[in-house]
C-alpha angles and dihedrals in degrees: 000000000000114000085232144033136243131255118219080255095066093245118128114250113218120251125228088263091044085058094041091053079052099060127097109272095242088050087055084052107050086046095048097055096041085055092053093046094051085050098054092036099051079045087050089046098045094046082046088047100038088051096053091041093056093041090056092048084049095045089047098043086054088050086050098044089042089062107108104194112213112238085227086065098050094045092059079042096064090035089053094059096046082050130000093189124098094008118105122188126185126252120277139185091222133074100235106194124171109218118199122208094246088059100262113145129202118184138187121273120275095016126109107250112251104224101241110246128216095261090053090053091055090051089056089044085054094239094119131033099225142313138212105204134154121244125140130248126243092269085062092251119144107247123192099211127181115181125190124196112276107241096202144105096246121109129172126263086278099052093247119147123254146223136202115233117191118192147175142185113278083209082089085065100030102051092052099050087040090064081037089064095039094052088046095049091058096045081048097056096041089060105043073055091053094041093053094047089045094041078050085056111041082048101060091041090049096050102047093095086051093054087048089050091044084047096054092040087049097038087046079050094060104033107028084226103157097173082077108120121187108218100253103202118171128005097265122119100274088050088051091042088058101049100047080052088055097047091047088050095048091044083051095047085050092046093053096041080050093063103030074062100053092045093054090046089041088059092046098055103036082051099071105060094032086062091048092044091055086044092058100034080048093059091040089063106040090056085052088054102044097037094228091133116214113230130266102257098042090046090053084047093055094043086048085059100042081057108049089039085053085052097046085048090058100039086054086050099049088048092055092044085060099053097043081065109114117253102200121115110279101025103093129053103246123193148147110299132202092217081187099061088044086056089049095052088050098050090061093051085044093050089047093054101045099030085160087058128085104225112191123190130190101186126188124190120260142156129208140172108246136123094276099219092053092041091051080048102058092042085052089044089053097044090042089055098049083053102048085053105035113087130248115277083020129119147235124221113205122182131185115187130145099346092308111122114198121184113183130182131182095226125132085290120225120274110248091241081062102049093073095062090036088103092038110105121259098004112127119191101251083241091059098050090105094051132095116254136088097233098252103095099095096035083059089056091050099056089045095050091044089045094056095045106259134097132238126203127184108212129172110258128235116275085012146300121072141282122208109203123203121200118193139169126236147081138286092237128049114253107260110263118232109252118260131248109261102235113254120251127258078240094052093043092047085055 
């Protein structure tokens, strides 16, 4: 079944809850609560109604019960009926009628005849003992009888046994819970009324701090203006709101600074060999042009410059490249790792790049969970590093234990003002200007370690250089591997 109906136009015509989701929030609300109060409070009005109702029929059924007519008067009642004339009764509230058990009636005087139902009949017969119940009279009024067995000796003309019925107007019970329901409509009304102003109300106070919070995400919108903060007071779910709002603004506003920096820096540093690059290419070509050849020698030093800046422009590219990768869960590929085997690759690029150097390992097994190409690229970047700073004819020192990777070289060593920038981007120590590098390698490092869990701190080494430390966590032994499922036979697949 559609929420809605069809026009003749084939459109789709929107359905009562498709107008209410269109309305304004604080409209819902104030509807909403208006609906729930007249609810409560015509539930509050029925039970109200249904209970005095039933106390006035229970008050009326004991008077009833409590009227003791006197034998004398039923007696000039039955004489009355055979003949009115000459008998004189006084006057009474009640409706006295003698029912016989074949269904005759005879009522006082001056009061309309109540048609005998068949529960007063019983009564006369003596099956019952007595009965209240609710008819109407011949003149159409509601009449509230309850008729007793008659203990005489009368009968009617027929012989038939007979009953006393006593009634009186409903209207007793009737006029009172009409001017009950009257007075309860209109209490009613006036608070559904209420309740509407004061839902109104409670709607626009409630929702203040969520037009702030509209204002600043629109005006965020429409000026791109991060600094905006939404006042966060208490610890209910709008200040939470907001301050999740302002957490997720600030995060934003650092994010933005974060790569308009690394833009600028970017920039900076890509600046640099790009400019020498079109200096040498520049002179290669203009000796091409004006046919004064370069010699040999300078010309294989320029294009032994062109080479290793096209290098350092892809190495800086590819650096960047790494740490433009998102960090969020799920977006890397994340396993378990032999840390070991990763140091081992390293140390024969490391080997390769410093052969003057004596590189030593004690390596020690250990297996970690990490993206296995950034983690192999941190543990190159620190190595790397080690090399490009130790002297020739110096050594590296590198230590797995425990899951503690320590890589030392005996290189000038870092000043203790400068430790704490060595994993910003970009920032390169002043004594290491003239060297090759773009200043992300250990940042790099950093990111990937942080990523998989662990730390990493550079510190100066006893009797000079520096040692980079790796902490990671993990185990000397692989986790054991479920066992795979054995392949199914051609026989088994072919059923």
């Amino acid at each position: 079944m559609s929420a809605g109906t069809t026009t003749r136009s084939g459109g789709r015509r929107p359905s009562p809850l498709d107008r209410f989701r269109q309305l304004p929030l604080r409209s819902r609300l104030a509807l909403l609560t208006t609906v729930a109060v007249a609810f409560a409070v015509a539930l509050s009005a029925a039970a109200c109604w249904l209970l005095t109702r039933d106390r006035l029929t229970e008050q009326l059924d004991a008077q009833l019960s409590s009227v003791e007519v006197n034998p004398s008067y039923v007696q000039a009642l039955s004489a009355y009926c055979n003949n009115p004339d000459g008998v004189h009764f006084q006057p009474t509230p009640y409706t006295i009628q003698l029912v016989s058990s074949g269904g005759y009636v005879c009522t006082s005087p001056d009061k309309s005849p109540i048609p005998a139902q068949r529960a007063d009949t019983a009564v006369a017969a003596g099956r019952v003992e007595g009965t209240v119940h609710t008819t109407k009279a011949t003149d159409g009024a509601a009449m509230r009888v309850s008729t007793t067995p008659y203990r005489g000796p009368l009968t009617d003309a027929q012989g038939h046994r007979l009953a006393i019925s006593v009634a009186v107007p409903m209207s007793q019970i009737t006029e009172p819970l009409d001017q009950l329901a009257l007075v309860l409509l209109i209490v009613a009304g006036v608070g559904v009324l209420g309740a509407a102003t004061a839902g109104l109300w409670v709607a626009r106070a409630g929702l203040k701090p969520v037009d702030r919070l509209t204002d600043a995400v629109e005006h965020v919108a429409r000026t791109q203006d991060l600094t905006i903060r939404i006042p966060a007071d208490g610890e209910d779910e709008i200040a939470r709101l907001s301050r999740s709002f302002n957490s997720m603004t600030a995060a934003l506003a650092a994010s933005r600074d974060l790569q308009q920096q690394l833009i600028a820096d970017a920039g900076h540093e890509l600046r640099t060999p790009l400019t020498s690059l079109r200096t040498n290419i520049d002179l290669l070509v203009r000796s091409e042009q004006s046919g004064r050849a370069i010699p040999a020698a300078d010309k294989a030093a320029l294009l032994a410059s062109v080479k290793a800046q096209m290098g350092e422009l892809a190495a800086l590219i590819g650096d960047l490249q790494e740490l433009s990768r998102p960090q969020g869960p799920g977006q890397t590929v994340v396993e378990v790792v032999a840390l070991h085997d990763i140091v081992g690759t390293a140390l024969e690029r490391a080997r390769l790049r410093g052969p003057s150097l004596t590189v030593t390992a004690d390596v020690e097994p250990w297996y970690v969970r990490a993206e296995p190409a950034a983690l192999e690229r941190a543990v190159v970047n620190l190595l790397d590093n080690a090399v490009k700073f130790s002297p020739a004819g110096g050594s590296v020192e590198v230590r797995l234990s425990d899951g503690e990777l320590t890589v030392r070289d005996h290189g000038p060593g870092i000043p203790q003002d400068e430790l704490p920038h060595v994993f910003e981007r970009f920032w390169r120590s002043p004594s290491a200007r003239s060297l090759p590098g773009s200043g992300l390698g250990l940042s790099i490092v950093a990111r990937t370690v942080e990523q998989a869990g662990g730390a990493v701190r550079l510190r100066s080494a006893d009797l000079g250089g520096t040692e980079a430390v790796v902490t990671l966590p993990g185990a000397p032994a692989p986790p054991p591997q479920l066992p795979k499922e054995p392949p199914s036979r051609p026989d088994d697949r072919d059923g």
